[in-house]
C-alpha positions in Angstrom: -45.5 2.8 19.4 -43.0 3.4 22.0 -42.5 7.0 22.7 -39.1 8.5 23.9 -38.1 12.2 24.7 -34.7 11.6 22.3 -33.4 8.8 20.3 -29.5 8.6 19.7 -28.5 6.4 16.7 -25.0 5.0 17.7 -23.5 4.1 20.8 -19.8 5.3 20.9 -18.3 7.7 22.3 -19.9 10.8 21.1 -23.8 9.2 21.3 -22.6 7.7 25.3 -21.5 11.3 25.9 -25.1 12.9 24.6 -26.9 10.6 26.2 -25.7 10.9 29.6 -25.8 14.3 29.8 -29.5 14.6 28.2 -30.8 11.9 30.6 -29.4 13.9 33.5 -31.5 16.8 32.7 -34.5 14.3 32.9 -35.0 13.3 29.7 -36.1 9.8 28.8 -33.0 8.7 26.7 -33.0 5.8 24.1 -29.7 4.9 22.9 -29.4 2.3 19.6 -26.7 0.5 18.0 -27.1 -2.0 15.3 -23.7 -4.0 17.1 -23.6 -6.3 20.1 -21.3 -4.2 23.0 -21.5 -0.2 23.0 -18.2 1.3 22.5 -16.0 -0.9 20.9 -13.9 1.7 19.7 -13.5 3.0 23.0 -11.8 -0.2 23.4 -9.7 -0.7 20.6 -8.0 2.4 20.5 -4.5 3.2 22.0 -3.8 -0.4 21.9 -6.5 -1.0 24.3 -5.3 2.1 26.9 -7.6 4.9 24.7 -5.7 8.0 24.3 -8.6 9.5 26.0 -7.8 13.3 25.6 -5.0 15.7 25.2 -3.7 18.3 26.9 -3.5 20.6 24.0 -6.8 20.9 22.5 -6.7 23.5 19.8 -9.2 24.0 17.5 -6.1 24.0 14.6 -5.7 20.3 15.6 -8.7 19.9 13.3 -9.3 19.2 9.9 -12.1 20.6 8.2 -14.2 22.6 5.4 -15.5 25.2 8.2 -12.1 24.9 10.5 -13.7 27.4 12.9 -16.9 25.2 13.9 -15.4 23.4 16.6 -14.5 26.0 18.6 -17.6 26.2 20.3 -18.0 22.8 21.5 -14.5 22.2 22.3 -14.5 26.0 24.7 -18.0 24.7 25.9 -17.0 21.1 27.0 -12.9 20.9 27.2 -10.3 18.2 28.0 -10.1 19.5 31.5 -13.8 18.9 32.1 -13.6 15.0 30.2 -10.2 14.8 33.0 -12.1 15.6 36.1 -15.0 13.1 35.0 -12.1 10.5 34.6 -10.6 11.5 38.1 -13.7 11.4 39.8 -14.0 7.6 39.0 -10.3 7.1 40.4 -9.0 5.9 36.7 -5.2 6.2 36.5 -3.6 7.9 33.6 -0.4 9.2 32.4 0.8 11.3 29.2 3.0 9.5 27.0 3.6 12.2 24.3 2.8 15.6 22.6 0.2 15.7 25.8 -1.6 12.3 24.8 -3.4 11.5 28.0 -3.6 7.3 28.2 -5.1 4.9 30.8 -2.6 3.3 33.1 -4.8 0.0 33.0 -7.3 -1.1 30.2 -9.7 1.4 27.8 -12.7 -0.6 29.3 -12.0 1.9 32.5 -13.1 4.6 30.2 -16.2 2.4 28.6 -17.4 0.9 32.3 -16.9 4.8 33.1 -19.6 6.3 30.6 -21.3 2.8 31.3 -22.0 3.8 35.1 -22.8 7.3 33.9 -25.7 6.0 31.9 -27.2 3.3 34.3 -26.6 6.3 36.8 -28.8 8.4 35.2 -31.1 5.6 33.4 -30.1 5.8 29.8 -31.4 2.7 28.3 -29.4 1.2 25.8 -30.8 -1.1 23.2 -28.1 -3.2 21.1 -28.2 -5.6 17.9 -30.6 -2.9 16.5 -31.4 -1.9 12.7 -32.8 1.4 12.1 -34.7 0.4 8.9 -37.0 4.4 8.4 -37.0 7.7 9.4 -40.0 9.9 8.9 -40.1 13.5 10.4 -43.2 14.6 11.6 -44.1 18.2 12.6 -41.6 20.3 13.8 -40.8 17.3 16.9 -41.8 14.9 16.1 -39.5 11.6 14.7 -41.1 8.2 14.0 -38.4 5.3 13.7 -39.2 1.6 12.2 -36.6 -0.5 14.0 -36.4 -4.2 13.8 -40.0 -5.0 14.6 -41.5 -1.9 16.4 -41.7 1.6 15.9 -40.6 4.5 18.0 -41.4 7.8 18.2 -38.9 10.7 19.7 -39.1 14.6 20.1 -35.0 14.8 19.0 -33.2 12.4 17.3 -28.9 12.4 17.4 -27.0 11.0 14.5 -24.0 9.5 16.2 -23.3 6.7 14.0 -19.8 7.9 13.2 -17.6 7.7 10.1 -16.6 4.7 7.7 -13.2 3.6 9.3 -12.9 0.1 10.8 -15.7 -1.3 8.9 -14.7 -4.7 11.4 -16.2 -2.2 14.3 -19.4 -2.2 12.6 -18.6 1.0 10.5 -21.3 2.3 8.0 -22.6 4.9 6.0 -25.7 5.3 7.9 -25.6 8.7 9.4 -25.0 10.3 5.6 -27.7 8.7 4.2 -29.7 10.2 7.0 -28.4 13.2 6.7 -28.9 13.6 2.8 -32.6 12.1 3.2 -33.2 15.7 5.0 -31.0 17.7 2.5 -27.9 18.3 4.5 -25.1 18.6 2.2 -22.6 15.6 2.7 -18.8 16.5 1.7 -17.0 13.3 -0.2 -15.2 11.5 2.4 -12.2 9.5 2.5 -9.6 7.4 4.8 -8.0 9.5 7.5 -5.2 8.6 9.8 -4.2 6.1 8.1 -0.6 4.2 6.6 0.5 4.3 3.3 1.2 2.0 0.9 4.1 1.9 -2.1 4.2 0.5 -5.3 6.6 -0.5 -8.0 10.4 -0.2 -7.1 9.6 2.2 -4.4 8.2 -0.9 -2.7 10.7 -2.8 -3.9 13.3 -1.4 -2.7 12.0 -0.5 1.2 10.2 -3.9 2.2 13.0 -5.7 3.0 13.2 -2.7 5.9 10.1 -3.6 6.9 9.9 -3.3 10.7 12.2 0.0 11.1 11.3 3.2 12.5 13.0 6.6 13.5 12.2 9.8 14.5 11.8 12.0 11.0 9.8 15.3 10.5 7.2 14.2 6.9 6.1 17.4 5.3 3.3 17.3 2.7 2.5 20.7 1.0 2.7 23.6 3.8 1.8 21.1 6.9 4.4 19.1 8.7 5.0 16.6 11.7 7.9 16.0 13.9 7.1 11.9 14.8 8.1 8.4 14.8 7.5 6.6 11.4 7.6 2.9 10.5 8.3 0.6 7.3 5.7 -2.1 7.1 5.7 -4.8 4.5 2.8 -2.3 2.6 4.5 0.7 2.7 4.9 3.5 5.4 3.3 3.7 9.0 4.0 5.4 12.2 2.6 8.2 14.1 4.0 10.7 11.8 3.1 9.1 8.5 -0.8 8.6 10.2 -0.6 12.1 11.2 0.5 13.3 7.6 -2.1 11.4 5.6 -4.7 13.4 6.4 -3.8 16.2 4.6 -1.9 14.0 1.8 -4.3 13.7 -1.9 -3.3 11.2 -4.4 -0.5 11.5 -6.8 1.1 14.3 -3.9 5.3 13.7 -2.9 5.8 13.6 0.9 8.8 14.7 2.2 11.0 13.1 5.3 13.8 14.3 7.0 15.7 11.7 8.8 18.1 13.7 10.4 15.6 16.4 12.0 18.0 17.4 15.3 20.8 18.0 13.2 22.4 19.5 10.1 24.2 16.6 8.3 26.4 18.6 6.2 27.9 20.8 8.7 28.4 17.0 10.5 30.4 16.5 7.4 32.7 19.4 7.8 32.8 18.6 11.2 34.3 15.3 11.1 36.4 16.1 8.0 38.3 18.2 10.8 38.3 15.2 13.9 37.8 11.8 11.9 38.3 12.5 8.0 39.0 8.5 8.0 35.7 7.2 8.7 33.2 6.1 5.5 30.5 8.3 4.5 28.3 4.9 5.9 29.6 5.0 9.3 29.0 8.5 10.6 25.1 8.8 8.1 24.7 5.1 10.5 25.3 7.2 13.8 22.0 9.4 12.3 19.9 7.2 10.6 19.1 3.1 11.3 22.1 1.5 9.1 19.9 -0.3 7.0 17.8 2.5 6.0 21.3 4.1 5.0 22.1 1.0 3.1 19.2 0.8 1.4 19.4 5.0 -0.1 23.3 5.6 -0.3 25.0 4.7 -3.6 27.3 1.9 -2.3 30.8 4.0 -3.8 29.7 6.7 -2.1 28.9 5.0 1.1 32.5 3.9 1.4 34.3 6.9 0.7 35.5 8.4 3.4 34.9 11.8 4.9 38.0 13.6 4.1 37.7 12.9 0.3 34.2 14.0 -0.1 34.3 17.7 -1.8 31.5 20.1 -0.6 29.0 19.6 -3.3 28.9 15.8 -2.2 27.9 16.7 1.2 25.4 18.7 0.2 23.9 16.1 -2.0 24.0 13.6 0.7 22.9 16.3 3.3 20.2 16.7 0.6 19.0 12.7 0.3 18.6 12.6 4.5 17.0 15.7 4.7 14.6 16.1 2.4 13.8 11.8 1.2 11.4 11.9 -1.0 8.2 9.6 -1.7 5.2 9.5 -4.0 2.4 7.1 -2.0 0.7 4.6 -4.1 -2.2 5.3 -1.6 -3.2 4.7 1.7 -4.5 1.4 3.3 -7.7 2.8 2.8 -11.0 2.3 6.0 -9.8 -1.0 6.6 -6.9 -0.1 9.1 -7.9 3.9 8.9 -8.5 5.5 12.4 -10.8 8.3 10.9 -12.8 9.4 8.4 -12.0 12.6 6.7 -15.0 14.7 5.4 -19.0 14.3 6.4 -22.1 16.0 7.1 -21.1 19.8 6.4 -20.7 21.8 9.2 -22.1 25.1 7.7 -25.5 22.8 7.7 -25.4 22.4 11.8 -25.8 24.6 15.2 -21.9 25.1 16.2 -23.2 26.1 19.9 -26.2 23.0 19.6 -25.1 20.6 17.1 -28.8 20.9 15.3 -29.5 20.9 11.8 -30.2 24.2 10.8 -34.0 24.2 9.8 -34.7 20.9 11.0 -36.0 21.3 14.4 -35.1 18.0 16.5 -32.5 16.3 14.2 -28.9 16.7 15.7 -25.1 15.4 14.3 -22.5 14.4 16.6 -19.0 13.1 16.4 -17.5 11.5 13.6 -20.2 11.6 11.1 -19.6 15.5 11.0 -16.7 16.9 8.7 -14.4 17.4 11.7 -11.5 15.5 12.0 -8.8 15.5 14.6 -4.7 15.2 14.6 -3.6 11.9 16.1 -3.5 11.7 20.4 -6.7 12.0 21.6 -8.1 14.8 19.8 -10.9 12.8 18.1 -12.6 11.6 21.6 -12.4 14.9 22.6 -14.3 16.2 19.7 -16.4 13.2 20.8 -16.8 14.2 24.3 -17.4 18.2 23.0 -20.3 17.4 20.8 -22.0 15.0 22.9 -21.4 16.7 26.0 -23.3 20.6 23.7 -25.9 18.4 22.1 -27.2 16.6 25.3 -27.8 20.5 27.0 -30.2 20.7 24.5 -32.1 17.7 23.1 
């Protein structure tokens, strides 16, 4: 039996992060994944520059059943402290938008990074790994059957992370784990993630596939002021990602396409300057000309703006304002960039990440029901737990 002071089950971002900072304390770190690289993640995301951080960490950017649990880790570990470990390795950056913090180069500079860290500070990392058993012994004391040997560990870290990007090597893992020991496990679903249309509604937007605009989508009381995108499936973007988080099936989302401006006093406006122009041509200075195409009645499109009577305008004001669409669904884990929902926080240490009454057994990451907003804020919530839980294992 090979003996270990902790075992961390899953080598992204959040397990890297734990297992650096418990090996630097002295602690003989084993850190397993059941895929071929660590952190491939790391390097997917951002379109391969990882939006690392964000400037504006708030614990409202996240979703979740006890919306106050982060706010320990994240005032504990913050995006300051990830930025300093990213400027003292030299790796360039800049902020795009909304604070997103991106690599000027490649996301491996933030994998060879936490990479260094762990050789650094002798974290040994074991890949193309199966945990196949768990069996808790004592109050510390973990046995593990993997592959063909057993090990044995005073703490054990469930960083295995969510169900999106099953291609990644996604799995369930951590909640089985997790309800083995009785830790409730909220229903989880895609996060993040693009919607897709059905029916006319399809019918009638695909051939736009490939625009985008700026638009602010509302669903119920939250709302985002981003880009959004028709795809062949339905609707994408930053904005729509953003939204479906907090979208449940059978639920209208709002868009306004004209967010900077009110169209209808544009209408009384140009009534006075330009009352010649079609209702087409100044909605086109607004909104992508197809898009208007596609959503104005074709009369009305070519009347012009000096014979349109008030209530028209408001109407029209009305359809670019406040477009309304009822989602089919979403693409589901398959192109989802989180999972929404997890091991329940009210079951786990806010200031330790442990399972309350299971001495030794710790949840990091993704796994847990925290979920972040789009730009960054999901490796930080990485980065927080790991960094908490590796004070302490």
């Amino acid at each position: 039996m090979i003996k270990q002071d902790v075992v961390i089950i899953g080598a992204g971002a959040a397990g890297l992060m734990c297992a650096i900072e418990a090996a630097k304390r002295d602690r003989k770190v084993l850190l397993l994944d059941h895929a071929n690289k660590p952190g491939k993640k790391i390097l997917m995301s951002g379109g391969g520059r990882c939006n690392f951080t964000n400037n504006n960490i708030n614990f409202e950017n996240y979703i979740s059943h006890n919306p106050h649990f982060c706010k320990s880790a994240l005032s504990q570990y913050t995006q300051w402290d990830f930025i300093h470990l990213v400027e003292q390795y030299n790796i360039p950056y800049h902020e795009k938008t909304l604070g997103q913090l991106f690599c000027d180069n490649k996301s491996k500079d933030i994998l060879h990074m936490l990479l260094a860290e762990c050789e650094k500070y002798d974290v040994k990392i074991q890949l193309n790994t199966t945990v196949k058993r768990i069996e808790k012994k004592g109050d510390h004391h973990y046995i593990l059957d993997v592959d063909n040997e057993q090990l044995c560990c005073a703490s054990l870290v469930i960083a295995s992370g969510g169900l999106s990007i099953p291609t990644m090597g996604a799995s369930s893992f951590g909640y089985h784990v997790a309800k083995q020991f009785d830790v409730k496990v909220w229903p989880t679903r895609a996060g993040l993630v693009p919607f897709t249309l059905a029916g006319k509604q399809k019918e009638k937007l695909t051939p736009l596939s490939g625009i985008s605009t700026n638009a602010v989508i509302s669903c119920g009381k939250q709302h985002f002021a981003e880009n959004i995108l028709l795809t062949h499936r339905g609707l994408s973007g930053p904005g729509i990602l953003q939204i479906s988080s907090y979208w449940k099936p059978n639920q209208d989302i709002e868009i306004n396409l004209v967010p900077g401006d009110n169209l209808f006093d544009c209408f009384i406006q140009a009534q006075q300057t330009e009352s010649k122009i079609t209702v087409q041509t100044l909605l086109s200075r607004y909104v992508p000309k197809r898009l208007v195409t596609i959503l104005l009645d074709p009369f009305m499109g070519q009347q012009t703006i000096g014979s349109l009577f008030d209530k028209d305008a408001e109407r029209l004001a009305k359809l670019f304002h406040q477009w309304t669409i009822k989602p089919s669904g979403t693409e589901g884990y398959r192109t989802a960039e989180v999972t929404l929902g997890g091991v329940d926080c009210d079951a786990i240490s806010s200031k330790t990440m442990e399972a309350k009454g299971i001495s030794g057994l710790y949840f990091i990451g993704e796994v847990l029901d925290v979920t972040g907003w789009l730009g960054g804020y999901n490796f930080q919530w990485a980065w927080s737990s790991g960094w908490v839980s590796g004070q302490v294992v």
